[in-house]
Each structure stands twice: as structure tokens, then as C-alpha cells.
C-alpha positions as CSV (number, residue, x, y, z in Angstrom):
1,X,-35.8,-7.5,21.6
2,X,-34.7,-10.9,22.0
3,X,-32.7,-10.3,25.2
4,X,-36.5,-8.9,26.7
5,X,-38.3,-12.3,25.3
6,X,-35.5,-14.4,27.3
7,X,-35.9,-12.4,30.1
8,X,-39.3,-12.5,30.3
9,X,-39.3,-16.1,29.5
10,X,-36.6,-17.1,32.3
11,X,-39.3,-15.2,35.1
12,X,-41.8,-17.1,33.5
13,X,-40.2,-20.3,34.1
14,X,-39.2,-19.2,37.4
15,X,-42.8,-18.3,38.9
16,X,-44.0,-21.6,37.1
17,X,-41.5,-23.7,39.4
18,X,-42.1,-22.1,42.2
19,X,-45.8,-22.6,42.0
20,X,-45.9,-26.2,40.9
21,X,-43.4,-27.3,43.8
22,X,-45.9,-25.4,46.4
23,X,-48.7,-26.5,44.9
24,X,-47.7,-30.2,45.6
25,X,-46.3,-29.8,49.4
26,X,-49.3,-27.3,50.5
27,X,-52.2,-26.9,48.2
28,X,-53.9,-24.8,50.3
29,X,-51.1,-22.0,50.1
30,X,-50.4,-22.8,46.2
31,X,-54.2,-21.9,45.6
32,X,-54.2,-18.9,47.6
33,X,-50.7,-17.7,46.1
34,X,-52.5,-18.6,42.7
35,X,-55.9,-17.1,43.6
36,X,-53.6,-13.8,44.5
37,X,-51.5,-14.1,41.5
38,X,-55.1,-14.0,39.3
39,X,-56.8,-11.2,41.4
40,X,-53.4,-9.0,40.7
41,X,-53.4,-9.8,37.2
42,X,-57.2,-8.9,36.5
43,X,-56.4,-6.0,38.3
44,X,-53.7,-4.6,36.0
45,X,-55.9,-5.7,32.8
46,X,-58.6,-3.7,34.2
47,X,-56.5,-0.3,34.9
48,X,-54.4,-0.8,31.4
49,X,-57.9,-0.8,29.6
50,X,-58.8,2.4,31.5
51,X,-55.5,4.0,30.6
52,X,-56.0,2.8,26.7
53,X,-59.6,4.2,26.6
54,X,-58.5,7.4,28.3
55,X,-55.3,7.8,25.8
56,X,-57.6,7.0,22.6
57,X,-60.5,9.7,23.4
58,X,-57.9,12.4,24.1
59,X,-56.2,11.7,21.1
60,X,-59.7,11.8,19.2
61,X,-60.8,15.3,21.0
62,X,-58.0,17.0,19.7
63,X,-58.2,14.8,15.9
64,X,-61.9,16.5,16.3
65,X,-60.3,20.0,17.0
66,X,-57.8,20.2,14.4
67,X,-60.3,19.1,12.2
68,X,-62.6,21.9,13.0
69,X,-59.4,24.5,12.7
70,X,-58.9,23.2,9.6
71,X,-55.0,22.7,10.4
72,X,-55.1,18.8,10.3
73,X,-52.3,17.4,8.3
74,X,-51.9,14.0,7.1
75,X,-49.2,12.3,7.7
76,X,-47.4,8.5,7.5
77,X,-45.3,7.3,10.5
78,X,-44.5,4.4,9.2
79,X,-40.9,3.5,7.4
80,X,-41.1,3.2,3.6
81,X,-41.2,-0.3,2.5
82,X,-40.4,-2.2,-0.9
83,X,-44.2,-3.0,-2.3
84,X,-42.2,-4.2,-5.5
85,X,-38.8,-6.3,-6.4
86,X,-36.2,-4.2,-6.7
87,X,-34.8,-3.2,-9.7
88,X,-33.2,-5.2,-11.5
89,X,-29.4,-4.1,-12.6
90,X,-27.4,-6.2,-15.5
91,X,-23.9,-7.9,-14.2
92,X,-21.8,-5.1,-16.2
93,X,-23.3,-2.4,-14.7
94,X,-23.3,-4.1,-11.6
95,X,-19.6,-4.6,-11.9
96,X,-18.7,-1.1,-13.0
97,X,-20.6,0.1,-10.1
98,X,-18.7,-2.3,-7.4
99,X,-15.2,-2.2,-9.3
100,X,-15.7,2.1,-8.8
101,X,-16.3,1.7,-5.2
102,X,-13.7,-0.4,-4.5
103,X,-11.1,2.0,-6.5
104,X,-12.2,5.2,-5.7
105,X,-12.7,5.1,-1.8
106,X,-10.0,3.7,1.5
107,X,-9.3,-0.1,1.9
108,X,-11.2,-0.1,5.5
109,X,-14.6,1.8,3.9
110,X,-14.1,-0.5,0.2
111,X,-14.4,-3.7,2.6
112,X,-17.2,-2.9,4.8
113,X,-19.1,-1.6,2.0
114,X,-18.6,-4.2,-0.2
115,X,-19.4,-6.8,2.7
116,X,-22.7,-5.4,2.8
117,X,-23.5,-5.5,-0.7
118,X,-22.7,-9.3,-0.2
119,X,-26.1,-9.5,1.8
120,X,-28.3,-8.0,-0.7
121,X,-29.0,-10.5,-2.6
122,X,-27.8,-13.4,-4.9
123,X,-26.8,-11.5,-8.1
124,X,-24.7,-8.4,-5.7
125,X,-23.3,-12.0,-3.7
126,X,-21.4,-12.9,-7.1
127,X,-20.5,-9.7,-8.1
128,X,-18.9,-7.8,-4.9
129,X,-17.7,-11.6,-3.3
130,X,-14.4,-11.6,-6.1
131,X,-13.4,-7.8,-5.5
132,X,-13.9,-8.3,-1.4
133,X,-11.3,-11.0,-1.5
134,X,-9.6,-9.7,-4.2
135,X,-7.6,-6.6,-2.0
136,X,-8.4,-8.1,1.6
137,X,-7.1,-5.2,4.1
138,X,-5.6,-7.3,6.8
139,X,-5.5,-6.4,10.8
140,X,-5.3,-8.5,14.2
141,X,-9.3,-8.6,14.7
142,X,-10.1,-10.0,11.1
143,X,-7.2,-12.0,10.6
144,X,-8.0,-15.2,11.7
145,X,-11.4,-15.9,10.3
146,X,-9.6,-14.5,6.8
147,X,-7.3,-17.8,7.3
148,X,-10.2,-19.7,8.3
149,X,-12.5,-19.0,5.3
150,X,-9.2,-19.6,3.1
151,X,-7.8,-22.2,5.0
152,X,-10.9,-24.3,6.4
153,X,-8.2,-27.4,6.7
154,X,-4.8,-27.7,6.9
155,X,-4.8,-30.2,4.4
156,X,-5.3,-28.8,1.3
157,X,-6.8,-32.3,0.0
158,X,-8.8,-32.6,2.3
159,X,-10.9,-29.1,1.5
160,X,-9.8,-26.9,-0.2
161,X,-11.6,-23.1,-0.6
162,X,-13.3,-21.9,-3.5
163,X,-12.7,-17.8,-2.1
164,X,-8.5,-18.8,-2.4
165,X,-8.4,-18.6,-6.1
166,X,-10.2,-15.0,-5.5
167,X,-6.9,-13.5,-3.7
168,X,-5.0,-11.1,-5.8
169,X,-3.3,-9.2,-3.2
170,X,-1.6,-10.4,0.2
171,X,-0.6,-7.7,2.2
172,X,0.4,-9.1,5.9
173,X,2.4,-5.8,6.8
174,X,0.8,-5.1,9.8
175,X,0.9,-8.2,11.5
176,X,3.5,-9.1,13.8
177,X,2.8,-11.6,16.3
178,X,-0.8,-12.4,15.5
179,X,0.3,-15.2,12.9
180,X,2.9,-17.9,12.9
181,X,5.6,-18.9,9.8
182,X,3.6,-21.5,9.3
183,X,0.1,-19.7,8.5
184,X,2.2,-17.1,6.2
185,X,3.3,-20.4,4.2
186,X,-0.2,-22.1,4.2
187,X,-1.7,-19.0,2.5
188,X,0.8,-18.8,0.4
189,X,0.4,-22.0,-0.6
190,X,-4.0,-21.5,-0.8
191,X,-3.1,-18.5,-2.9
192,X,-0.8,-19.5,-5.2
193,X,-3.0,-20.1,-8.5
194,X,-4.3,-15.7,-8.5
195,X,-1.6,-14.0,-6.3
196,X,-0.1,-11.0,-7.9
197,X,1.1,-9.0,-4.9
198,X,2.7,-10.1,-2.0
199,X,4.0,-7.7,1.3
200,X,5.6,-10.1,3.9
201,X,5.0,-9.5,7.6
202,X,7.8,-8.8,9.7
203,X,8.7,-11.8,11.6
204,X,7.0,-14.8,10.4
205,X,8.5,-14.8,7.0
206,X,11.1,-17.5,6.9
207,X,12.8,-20.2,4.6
208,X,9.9,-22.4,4.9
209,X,8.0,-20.3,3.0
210,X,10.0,-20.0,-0.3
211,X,8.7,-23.7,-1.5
212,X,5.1,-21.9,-1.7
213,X,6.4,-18.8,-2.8
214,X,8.1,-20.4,-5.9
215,X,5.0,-21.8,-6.9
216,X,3.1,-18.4,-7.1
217,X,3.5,-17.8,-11.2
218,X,1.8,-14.7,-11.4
219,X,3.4,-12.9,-9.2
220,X,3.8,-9.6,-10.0
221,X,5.1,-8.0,-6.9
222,X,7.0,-9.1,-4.4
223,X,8.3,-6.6,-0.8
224,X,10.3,-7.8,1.6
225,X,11.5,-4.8,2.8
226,X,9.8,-5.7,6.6
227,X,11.1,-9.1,6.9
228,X,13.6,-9.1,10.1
229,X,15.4,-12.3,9.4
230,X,16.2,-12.7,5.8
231,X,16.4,-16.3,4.4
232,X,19.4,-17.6,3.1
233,X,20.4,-15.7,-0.6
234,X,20.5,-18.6,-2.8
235,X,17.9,-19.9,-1.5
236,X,15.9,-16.9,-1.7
237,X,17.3,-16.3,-5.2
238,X,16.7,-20.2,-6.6
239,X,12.9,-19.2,-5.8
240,X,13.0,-15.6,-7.7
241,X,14.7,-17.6,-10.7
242,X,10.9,-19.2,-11.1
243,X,8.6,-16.2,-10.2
244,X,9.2,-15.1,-14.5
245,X,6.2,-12.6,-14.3
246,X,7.7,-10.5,-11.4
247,X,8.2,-6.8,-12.3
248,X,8.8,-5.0,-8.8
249,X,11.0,-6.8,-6.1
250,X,12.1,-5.4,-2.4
251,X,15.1,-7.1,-0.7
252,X,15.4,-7.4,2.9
253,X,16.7,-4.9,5.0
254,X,18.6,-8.3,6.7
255,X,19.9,-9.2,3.2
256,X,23.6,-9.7,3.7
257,X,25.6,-9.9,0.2
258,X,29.2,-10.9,0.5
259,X,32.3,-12.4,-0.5
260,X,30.9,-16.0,0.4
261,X,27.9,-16.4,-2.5
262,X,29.2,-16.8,-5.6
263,X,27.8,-14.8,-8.5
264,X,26.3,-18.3,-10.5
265,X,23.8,-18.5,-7.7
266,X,22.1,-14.9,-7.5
267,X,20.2,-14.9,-10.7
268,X,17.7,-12.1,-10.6
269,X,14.2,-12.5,-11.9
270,X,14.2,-12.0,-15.9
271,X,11.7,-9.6,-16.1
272,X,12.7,-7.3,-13.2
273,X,11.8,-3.6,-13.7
274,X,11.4,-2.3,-10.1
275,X,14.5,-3.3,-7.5
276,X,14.8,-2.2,-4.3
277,X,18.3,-2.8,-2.7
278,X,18.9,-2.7,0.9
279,X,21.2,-4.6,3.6
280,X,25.0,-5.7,4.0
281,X,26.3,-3.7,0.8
282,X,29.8,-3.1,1.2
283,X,32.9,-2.9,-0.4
284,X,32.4,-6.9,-1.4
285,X,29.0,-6.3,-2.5
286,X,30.1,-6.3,-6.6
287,X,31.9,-9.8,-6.2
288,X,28.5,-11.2,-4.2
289,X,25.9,-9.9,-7.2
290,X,25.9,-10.8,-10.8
291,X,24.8,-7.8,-13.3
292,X,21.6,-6.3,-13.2
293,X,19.0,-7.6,-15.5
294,X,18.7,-4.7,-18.8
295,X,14.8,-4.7,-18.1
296,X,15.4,-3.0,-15.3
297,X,13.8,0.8,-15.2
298,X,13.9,1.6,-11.7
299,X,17.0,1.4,-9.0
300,X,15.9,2.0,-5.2
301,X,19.4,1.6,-2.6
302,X,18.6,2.6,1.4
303,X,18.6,1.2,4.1
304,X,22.7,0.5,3.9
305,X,24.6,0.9,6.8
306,X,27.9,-0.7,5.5
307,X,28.0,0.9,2.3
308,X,30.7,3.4,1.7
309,X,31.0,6.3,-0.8
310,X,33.7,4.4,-3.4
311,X,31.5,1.3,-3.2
312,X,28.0,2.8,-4.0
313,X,30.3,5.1,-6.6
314,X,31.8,1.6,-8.3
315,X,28.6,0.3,-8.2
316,X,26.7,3.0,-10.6
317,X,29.7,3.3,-12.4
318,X,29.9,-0.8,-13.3
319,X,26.5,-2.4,-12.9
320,X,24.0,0.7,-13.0
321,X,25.4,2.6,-15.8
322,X,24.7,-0.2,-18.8
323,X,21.4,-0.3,-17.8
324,X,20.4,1.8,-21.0
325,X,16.0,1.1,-19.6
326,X,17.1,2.6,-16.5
327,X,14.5,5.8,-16.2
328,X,14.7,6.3,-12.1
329,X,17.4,6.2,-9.6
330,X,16.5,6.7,-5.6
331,X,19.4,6.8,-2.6
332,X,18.5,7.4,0.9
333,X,19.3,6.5,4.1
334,X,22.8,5.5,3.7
335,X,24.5,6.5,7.1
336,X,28.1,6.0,5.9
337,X,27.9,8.1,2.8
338,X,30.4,11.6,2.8
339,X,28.3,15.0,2.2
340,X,29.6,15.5,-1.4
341,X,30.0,11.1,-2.2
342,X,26.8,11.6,-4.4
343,X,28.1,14.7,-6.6
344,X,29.2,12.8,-10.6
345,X,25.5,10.8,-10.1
346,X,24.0,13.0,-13.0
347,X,27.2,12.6,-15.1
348,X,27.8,8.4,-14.2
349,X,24.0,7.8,-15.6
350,X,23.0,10.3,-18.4
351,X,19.8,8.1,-19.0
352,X,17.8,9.1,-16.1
353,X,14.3,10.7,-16.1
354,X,13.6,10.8,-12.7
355,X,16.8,11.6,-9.6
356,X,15.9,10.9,-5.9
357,X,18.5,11.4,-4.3
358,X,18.8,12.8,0.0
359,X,20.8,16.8,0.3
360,X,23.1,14.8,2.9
361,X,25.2,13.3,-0.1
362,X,25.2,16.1,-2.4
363,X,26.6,19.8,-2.9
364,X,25.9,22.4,-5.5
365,X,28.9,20.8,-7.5
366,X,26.1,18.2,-8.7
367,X,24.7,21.0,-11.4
368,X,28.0,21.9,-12.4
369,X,30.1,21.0,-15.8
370,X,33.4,22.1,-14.5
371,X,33.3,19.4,-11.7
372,X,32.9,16.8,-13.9
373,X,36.1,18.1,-15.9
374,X,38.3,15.4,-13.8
375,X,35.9,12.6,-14.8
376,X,36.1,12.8,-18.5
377,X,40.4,11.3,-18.0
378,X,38.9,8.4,-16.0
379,X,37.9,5.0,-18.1
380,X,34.5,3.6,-16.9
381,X,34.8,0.4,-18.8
382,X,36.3,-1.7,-16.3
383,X,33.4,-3.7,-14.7
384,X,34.7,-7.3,-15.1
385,X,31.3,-9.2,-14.5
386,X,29.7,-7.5,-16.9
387,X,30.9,-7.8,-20.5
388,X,28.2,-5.1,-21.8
389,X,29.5,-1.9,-19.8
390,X,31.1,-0.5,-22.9
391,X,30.2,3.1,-23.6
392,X,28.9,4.3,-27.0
393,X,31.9,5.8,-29.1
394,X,30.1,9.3,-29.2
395,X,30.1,9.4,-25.8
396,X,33.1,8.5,-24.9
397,X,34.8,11.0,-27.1
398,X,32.7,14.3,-26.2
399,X,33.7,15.3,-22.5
400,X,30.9,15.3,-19.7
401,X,28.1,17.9,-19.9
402,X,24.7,18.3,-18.9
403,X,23.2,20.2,-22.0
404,X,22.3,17.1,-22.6
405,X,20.9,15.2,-19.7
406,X,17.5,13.0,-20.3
407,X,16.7,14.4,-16.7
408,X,12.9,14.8,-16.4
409,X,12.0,15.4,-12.6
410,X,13.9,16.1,-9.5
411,X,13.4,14.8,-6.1
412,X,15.1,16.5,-3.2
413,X,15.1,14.6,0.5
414,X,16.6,14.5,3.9
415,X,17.9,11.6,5.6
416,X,17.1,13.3,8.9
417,X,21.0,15.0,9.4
418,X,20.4,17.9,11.3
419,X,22.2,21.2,9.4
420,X,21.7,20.3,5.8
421,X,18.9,22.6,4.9
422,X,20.7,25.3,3.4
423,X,23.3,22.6,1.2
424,X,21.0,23.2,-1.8
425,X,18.8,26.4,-2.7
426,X,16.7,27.0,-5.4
427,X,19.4,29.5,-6.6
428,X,21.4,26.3,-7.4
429,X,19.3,24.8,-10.0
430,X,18.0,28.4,-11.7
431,X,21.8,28.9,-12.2
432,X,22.4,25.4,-13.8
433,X,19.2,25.9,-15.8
434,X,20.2,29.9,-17.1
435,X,23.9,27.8,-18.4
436,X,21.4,24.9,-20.5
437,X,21.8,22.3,-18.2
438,X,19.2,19.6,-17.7
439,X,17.4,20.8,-20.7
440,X,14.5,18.3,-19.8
441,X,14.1,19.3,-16.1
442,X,10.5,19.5,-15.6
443,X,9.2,19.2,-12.0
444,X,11.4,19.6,-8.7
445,X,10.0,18.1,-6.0
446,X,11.0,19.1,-2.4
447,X,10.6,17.7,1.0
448,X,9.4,19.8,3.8
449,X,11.8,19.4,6.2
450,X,14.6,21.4,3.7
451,X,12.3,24.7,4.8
452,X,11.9,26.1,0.9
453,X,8.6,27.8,2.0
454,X,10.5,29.5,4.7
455,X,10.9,33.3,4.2
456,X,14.9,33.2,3.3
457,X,14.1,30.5,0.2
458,X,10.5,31.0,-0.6
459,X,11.3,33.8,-3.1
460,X,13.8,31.7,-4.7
461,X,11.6,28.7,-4.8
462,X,8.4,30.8,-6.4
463,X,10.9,32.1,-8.8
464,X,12.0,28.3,-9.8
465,X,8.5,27.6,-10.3
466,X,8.1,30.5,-12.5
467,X,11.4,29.8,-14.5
468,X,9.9,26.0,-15.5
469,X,6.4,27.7,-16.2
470,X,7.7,29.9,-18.6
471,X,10.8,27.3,-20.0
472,X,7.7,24.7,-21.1
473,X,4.3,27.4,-21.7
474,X,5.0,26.5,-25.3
475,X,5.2,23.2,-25.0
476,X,2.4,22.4,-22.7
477,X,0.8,19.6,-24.4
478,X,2.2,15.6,-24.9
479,X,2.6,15.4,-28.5
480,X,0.1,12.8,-29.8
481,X,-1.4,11.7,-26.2
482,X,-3.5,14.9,-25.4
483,X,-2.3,15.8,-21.7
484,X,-0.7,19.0,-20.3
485,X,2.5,18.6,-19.4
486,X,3.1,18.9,-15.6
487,X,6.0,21.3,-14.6
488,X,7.0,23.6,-11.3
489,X,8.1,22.6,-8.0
490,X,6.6,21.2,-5.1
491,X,6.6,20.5,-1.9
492,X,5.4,17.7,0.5
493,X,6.6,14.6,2.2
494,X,8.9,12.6,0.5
């Protein structure tokens, strides 16, 4: 509408000119042009208002017929507007309503909705502005005027942004070239005070930006994972030494641990209960790490192209296998690993509830006592670095067995080897389980690309499922907590 109003105003503007500057060179012509320009316009006033009357007494004629049918209707054209305030909604319902939006539906529809509540009025303002800052989802088109309204200078004396403190989550992973080391360390630095996650884009994450990420105390989270030139270690470690309410960390697939750091500089976090290892592991890698902090509950390696069999094997044997909160364990992705370098996993870590582990570095030998016969001779005490790797009397004595593992789920997956599909069949672990081993197995999950829904394994695989079903019917509710227990096999993209 406004487009047609400029429109018509520029033509407006246009005639006008044109008629004053003829008016003052030839008055005779400007008054005929003008006497023309009146007789035209009286002309279309006259024919519109013939028009008009005609519409309106054909309209009434048939207002006058339907009325005489008796078939007249009456109805409203016009939109339905507000003749009241609206009603008014307290904060805390106000807030359940927006915090259930924002949880229950995708990033992209959570943000535009919640930008629109932000226009209703002054009360839906306050409560949707802290939970539309609080996840931002992040692209090219929307980045920069999110570093504008939390940077509006670059120095942060100068003005500083109220929405900063607001920021709970930063995730930059899908920007690559559309922002520069220093904006990564500038919003950092604006969202130090409420940051609890941080995901760090894939080339603009560098050593300038450990100074502000030191400083971010509630810090919770912390991936690197993308990061394509990994700082300096001690560097990067001197700033995880300060971050004391971090829980989940992801190293850098660029992280290179060797011989050359000494183990008094890599001081992990003291709170650390998620770690995700990745990088230059090799055969060096135990005299470049000190040992693992014992709050640890979750061990992720991939992503290791130098690591070899006897070095990952040393490793869990050493570092991992003191870790008495250690509940999960996840290997993938490791190129140089033999087909069978993964078999004694289930007998180096007894504690584990949960087993991720790729069918490229594992045989059938995994589920069975007899192979671990040869590793009951071996001593498993002799990590150096860490004084605690002692095993418990009891378990040292008794030899290895399975009857009774703390194993709770199982996660099968492919590293993308072609030929490995038939390594491991549900025939495998229904033996193990009909001998009492892993009396806790639970749930077996299964990735797709291992074809257990084919026709050769799907009857095996339905008959696993059935063999947990009936193994924990009688057991089928937590004791204390209310909830079914969860058990059978699945499968889907893992």
C-alpha cells in the first residue's frame, strides 16, 4: 500500500512540474493543458458516480429479492477485532507456557515463534526475550546482527549489552567463513558471566580465544571436536584447569599428544565426567597424558588415526581401568585397529553399563570366558603414572568371567569397512546369554548398516528380542522409582 501512495505521489509531483514550468514560459498553453486536465477529470468523476449508482441499485434489487424468498442470510465480512484488552496471563503461567514451546518444538520454529511473542506486548517482551537468547540457533543470514545486538561496540566499556548476560548456549558449528577468530573471542568474552555450553566453529577457533574462554566459570560444556587447528596443549589445558564447573569436554580432532608435553602440564578439569578423546594417540600417548580424573563416567576415543591396537589396549588397561565411576565406554573410527584388537574390552573394564564399540575391532571371542583364560596369568598393575591402578584382592584372585559383568546395554556399529556384517550375529550373544554371561544385559542396540533386519538375521534378531523380554518380564519395574524397565534390541543409526 505504501509502494502505491509513493507511486502515486512521485506522478503527482511529476504532472505538478511540468505544469508550473509551462505555465510560466506559455500561459496560454499551461491554461489550455490545465483547462483539459479539469474537463478530463470531471469527466471520470461523472462516469465513476454512474458506475457507483448502477452497482448499489443492483445490489439492492437482488437484497429486495432474497428478502422476498425468504433465503436472505446475514452475514459479517469484516475480520474479528479485539473490542476488549486481552486477557491478562500471570508471569508463571506465562513462563510455563514459553519455557514448553521452546522445549518441545525444533530450534528454527522455537526462535521464530518466540520472536513473535516478543511483539505482543510488554509483559510477553520480558518473558520470551531471556529464552530467545538463551538457545540462539545460529546460521550465516542471522549471524551478524546476533553479534551486533551482543556486541554493539568493540569495547566492552564503552557499551556493553544487557541481552549478553541472557546467553546460555553458543553453538557456532555451522559457521565457517562467515566469522573471524576475533568475533569467536569477543563473544566469548560478552558471554562469559551465563555461558554453559560452548560448540566451537571450525576455523576461527584459535589461541586467542582461550584468555576469554578461561574466564567463562559456568561452563558446563565444552566441544571442540570441529576445531581444524588445535591450540597449543598446555595452553589449552592451563585454561581447562580454571573452567571447575565443566562436566562434558570434546578434544580436537588436531589434538596431537606426544612425547614433548610433559605430564605436570595436562591437568584435566576436576569435575570431568564426559571426555571425548580424539587426535595424534599413539604409542607415546601414555607418557603425554597424566591419569584420568576418577569423576569421570563416560570415555569417548575416535577419530585416531595413529593409534594402534597394543596402545589403545595399554591404555584401558592403565588409565581406564581404575576409573571405578566409569559407566560408558565408546570406540569408533580408529583406522589402524586389527579386526579382533578390541576382543578382552569386557574383561579389562568389568564396571561398564553401557559398550559402544564398531564390529570392525571385534570377533565372537568378545562373549567368550575361554578367551579370556590367557589374561587371568597377565598382571594389570603396572601403570606407572598412576599409583591407584591396583585391583581389588577378590578380583585379582578369581579368574576372568562374565557371570558377572555390570553390562547394561550394548551398542553395535560400523566404522564403514565394507565385509563386516556377518562378524557378529545375534546367535553370538543368545549363546553368551544361555552360558550366564552378562547377567545385566538389557538393551542391544544395532546399526543399520550390519543388515539384522535382513532375512538371513532377522529371525535371530526377533528371537534376541524375545530372549531379553522374557529374561526381565519379572522384573519390569525400577525398584523404588516407578518406571518400566526398557529391554530388547533395536535398530537405527548409530
Amino acid at each position: 500500500m505504501s509502494n502505491m501512495f509513493n507511486n502515486f505521489g512521485l506522478e503527482f509531483l511529476e504532472v505538478y512540474d511540468v505544469q508550473y514550468v509551462l505555465t510560466r514560459s506559455e500561459p496560454r498553453t499551461g491554461r489550455r493543458l490545465s483547462s483539459m486536465a479539469l474537463d478530463q477529470q470531471r469527466n471520470w468523476d461523472i462516469s465513476m458516480a454512474e458506475n457507483l449508482q448502477q452497482t448499489l441499485h443492483k445490489n439492492d434489487t437482488s437484497r429486495r429479492s432474497q428478502e422476498d424468498d425468504g433465503t436472505i442470510q446475514t452475514t459479517t465480512d469484516t475480520a474479528p477485532s479485539w473490542t476488549a484488552p486481552p486477557t491478562y496471563l500471570p508471569d508463571e503461567i506465562l513462563l510455563q507456557i514459553l519455557s514448553h514451546l521452546a522445549t518441545t518444538t525444533s530450534p528454527s520454529t522455537a526462535q521464530l515463534t518466540l520472536a513473535s511473542c516478543c511483539l505482543l506486548s510488554h509483559q510477553w517482551y520480558a518473558a520470551a526475550l531471556p529464552l530467545l537468547y538463551a538457545h540462539p540457533r545460529l546460521y550465516g543470514q542471522n549471524f551478524d546482527p546476533f553479534v551486533r545486538a551482543i556486541c554493539p561496540s568493540i569495547n566492552l566499556h564503552v557499551r556493553a549489552s544487557p541481552l549478553a548476560k541472557l546467553v546460555k548456549s553458543l553453538n557456532m558449528a555451522s559457521m565457517v567463513h562467515q566469522v573471524s577468530r576475533t568475533s569467536t573471542a569477543r563473544l566469548l568474552g560478552r558471554t562469559k558471566e551465563g555461558l554453559e555450553e560452548f560448540v566451537a566453529p571450525q576455523a576461527s577457533f584459535a589461541i586467542n580465544c582461550l584468555p576469554a574462554l578461561g574466564k567463562c566459570v559456568r561452563l558446563r560444556s565444552l566441544d571442540l571436536s570441529l576445531v581444524s587447528e588445535s591450540p597449543p596443549l598446555p595452553d589449552l589445558f592451563r585454561t581447562l584447569e580454571r573452567l571447575g564447573e565443566l562436566r562434558t569436554l570434546r578434544l580436537p580432532r588436531s589434538a596431537g599428544f606426544g612425547v614433548h608435553h610433559k605430564a605436570t602440564c595436562l591437568v584435566w578439569p576436576p569435575r570431568l565426567e564426559e571426555l571425548s578423546l580424539s587426535g595424534g594417540i599413539d604409542a607415546h600417548f601414555l607418557h603425554g597424558v597424566v591419569a584420568f580424573p576418577q569423576t569421570l563416567r563416560g570415555l569417548t576415543i575416535e577419530h585416531c588415526p595413529l593409534a594402534k591396537g597394543f596402545a589403545l589396549v595399554h591404555l584401558l588397561r592403565t588409565a581406564v581401568r581404575p576409573l571405578r565411576n566409569l559407566e560408558s565406554l565408546k570406540i569408533r573410527y580408529m583406522p589402524r585397529l586389527s579386526s579382533r584388537a578390541l576382543d578382552d574390552v569386557l574383561f579389562l573394564l568389568p564396571q561398564l553399563r553401557k559398550l559402544s564399540v564398531s564390529v570392525d575391532y571385534i570377533t565372537p571371542a568378545i562373549f567368550d570366558e575361554g578367551h579370556y583364560s590367557h589374561l587371568a596369568k597377565e598382571p594389570l598393575n603396572t601403570f606407572v603414572h598412576t599409583p591407584s591402578a591396583v585391583l581389588d584382592e577378590e578380583e585379582a584372585e578369581g579368574p576372568p568371567s562374565l557371570q558377572y559383568h555390570a553390562l547394561h546395554t550394548l551398542e553395535l556399529t560400523s566404522s564403514g569397512n565394507t565385509g563386516i556384517e556377518d562378524k557378529i550375529s545375534p546367535i553370538d550373544i543368545l549363546i553368551a546369554m544361555d552360558e550366564g554371561c552378562m547377567p545385566n544385559l538389557r538393551r542391544v542396540r544395532v546399526a543399520k548398516s550390519l543388515h539384522w533386519h535382513s532375512n538371513a538375521s532377522g529371525a535371530d534378531a526377533e528371537a534376541l528380542g524375545d530372549a531379553l523380554r522374557e529374561k526381565w518380564e519379572g522384573k519390569g519395574w525400577v525398584r523404588g522409582t516407578g518406571r518400566r524397565l526398557e529391554c530388547g534390541w533395536l535398530m537405527g543409526e548409530l
